[in-house]
C-alpha positions as CSV (number, residue, x, y, z in Angstrom):
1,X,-25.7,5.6,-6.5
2,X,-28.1,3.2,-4.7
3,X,-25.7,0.3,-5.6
4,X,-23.0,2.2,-4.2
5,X,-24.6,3.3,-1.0
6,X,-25.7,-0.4,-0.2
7,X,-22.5,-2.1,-1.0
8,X,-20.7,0.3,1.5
9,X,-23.2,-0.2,3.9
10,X,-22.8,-3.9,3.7
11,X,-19.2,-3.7,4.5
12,X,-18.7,-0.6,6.7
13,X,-21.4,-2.5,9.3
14,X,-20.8,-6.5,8.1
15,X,-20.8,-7.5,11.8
16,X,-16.8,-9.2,11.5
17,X,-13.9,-7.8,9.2
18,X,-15.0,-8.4,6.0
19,X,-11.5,-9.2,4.8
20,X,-11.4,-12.1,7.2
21,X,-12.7,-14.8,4.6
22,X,-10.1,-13.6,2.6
23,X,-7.2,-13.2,4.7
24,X,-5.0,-16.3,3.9
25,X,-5.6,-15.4,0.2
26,X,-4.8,-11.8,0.8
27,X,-1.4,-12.6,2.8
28,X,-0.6,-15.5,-0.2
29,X,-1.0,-12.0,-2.4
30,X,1.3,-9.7,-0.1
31,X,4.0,-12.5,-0.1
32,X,3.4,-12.8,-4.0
33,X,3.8,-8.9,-5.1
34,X,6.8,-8.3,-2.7
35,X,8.7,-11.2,-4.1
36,X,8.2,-9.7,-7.9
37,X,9.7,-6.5,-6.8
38,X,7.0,-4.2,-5.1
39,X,8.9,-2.9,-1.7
40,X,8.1,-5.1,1.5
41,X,7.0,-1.7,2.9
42,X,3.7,-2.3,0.9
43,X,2.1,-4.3,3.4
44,X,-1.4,-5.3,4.8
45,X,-2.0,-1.8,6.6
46,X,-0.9,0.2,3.2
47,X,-3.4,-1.9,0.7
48,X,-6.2,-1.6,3.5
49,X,-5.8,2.4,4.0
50,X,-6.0,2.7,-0.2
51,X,-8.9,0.3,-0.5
52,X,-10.7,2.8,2.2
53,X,-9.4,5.5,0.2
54,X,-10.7,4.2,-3.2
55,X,-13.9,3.2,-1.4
56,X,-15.1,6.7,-0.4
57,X,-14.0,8.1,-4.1
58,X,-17.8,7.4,-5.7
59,X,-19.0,9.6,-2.3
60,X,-16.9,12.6,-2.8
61,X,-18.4,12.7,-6.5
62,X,-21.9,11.5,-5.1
63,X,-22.3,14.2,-2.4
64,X,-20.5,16.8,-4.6
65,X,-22.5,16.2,-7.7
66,X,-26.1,16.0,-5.7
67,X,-25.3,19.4,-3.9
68,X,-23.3,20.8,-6.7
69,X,-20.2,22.3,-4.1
70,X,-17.4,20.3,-4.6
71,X,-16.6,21.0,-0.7
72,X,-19.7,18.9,0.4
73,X,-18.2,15.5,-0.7
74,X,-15.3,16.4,1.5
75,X,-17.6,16.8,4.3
76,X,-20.1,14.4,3.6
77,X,-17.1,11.9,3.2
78,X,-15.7,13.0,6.4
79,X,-19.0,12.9,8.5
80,X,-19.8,9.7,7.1
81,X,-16.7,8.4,8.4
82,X,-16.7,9.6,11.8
83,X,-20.2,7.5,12.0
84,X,-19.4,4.7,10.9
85,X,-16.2,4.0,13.0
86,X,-18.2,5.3,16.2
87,X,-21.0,3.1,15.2
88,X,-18.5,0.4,14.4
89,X,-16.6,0.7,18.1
90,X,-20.2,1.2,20.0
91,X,-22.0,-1.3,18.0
92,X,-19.8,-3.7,16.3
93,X,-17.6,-5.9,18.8
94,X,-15.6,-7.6,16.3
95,X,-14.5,-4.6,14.2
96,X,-12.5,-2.0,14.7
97,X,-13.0,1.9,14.9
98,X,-9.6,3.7,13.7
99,X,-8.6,7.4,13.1
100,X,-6.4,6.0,10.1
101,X,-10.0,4.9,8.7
102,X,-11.5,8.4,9.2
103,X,-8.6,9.9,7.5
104,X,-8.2,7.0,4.5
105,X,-12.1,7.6,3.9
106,X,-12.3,11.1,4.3
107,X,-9.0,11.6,1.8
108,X,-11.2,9.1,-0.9
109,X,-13.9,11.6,-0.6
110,X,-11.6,15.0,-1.0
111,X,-10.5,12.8,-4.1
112,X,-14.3,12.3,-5.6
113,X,-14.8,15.8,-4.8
114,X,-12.1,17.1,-6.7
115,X,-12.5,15.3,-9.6
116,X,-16.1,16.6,-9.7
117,X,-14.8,20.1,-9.2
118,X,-12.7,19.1,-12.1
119,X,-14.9,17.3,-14.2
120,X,-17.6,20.2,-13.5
121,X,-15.1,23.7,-14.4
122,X,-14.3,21.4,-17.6
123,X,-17.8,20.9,-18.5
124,X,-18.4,24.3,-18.2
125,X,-15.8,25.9,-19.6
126,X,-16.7,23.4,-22.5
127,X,-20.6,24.5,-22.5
128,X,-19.3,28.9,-22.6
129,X,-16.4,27.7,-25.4
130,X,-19.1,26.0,-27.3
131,X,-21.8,28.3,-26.6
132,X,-19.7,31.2,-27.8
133,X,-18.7,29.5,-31.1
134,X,-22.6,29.9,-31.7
135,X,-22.9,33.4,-31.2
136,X,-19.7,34.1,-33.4
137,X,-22.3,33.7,-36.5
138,X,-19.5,30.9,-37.8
């Protein structure tokens, strides 16, 4: 979790895009993938909203998991968000604060915090399955 929290800290408040270094190389990849088929459609602005999506994932799980109500990743995730971007438009001169990020991030955390709502109704319907077995005298 620690890991986690400092690597998105790192790039949510990295003073300049932290795709920048990597922008040639990301473009080179774009051109690559749409000339083996994947729809032109599937651009820069696409691949950046799902990498904010899968990066706010392991905080929907975090949140939900440390307060045990799957809604709280949802709103952790979403709070979260609407920091960072005003922090990042107050704060940050070369980056840029976007809706479409509070939206990608904040749909990455309703996804952690499903599948710890999911992951957590399994385990317990595991744990009263198994735990009935037991009292069955089998």
């Amino acid at each position: 979790m620690a890991a986690y929290l400092v690597a998105l800290v790192l790039i949510v408040f990295w003073p300049t895009p932290v795709d920048r270094p990597a922008a040639g190389s990301l473009n080179h990849f774009i051109a690559w993938i749409h000339r083996r088929s994947v729809p032109t459609f599937i651009g820069y602005g696409k691949i950046e909203f799902s990498a904010n999506i899968a990066m706010f994932i392991p905080m929907g799980i975090i949140a939900s998991a440390w307060t045990k109500q799957a809604w709280a990743g949802l709103l952790v995730g979403f709070m979260a968000s609407v920091c960072i971007e005003l922090a990042q438009a107050l704060f940050l001169a070369e980056r840029f604060a976007s809706g479409l990020d509070v939206l990608a991030n904040t749909l990455g955390a309703g996804i952690g915090a499903t599948l710890y709502f999911v992951g957590h109704r399994h385990h317990q319907n595991r744990h009263v399955v198994l735990a009935g077995d037991g009292n069955h005298g089998h």
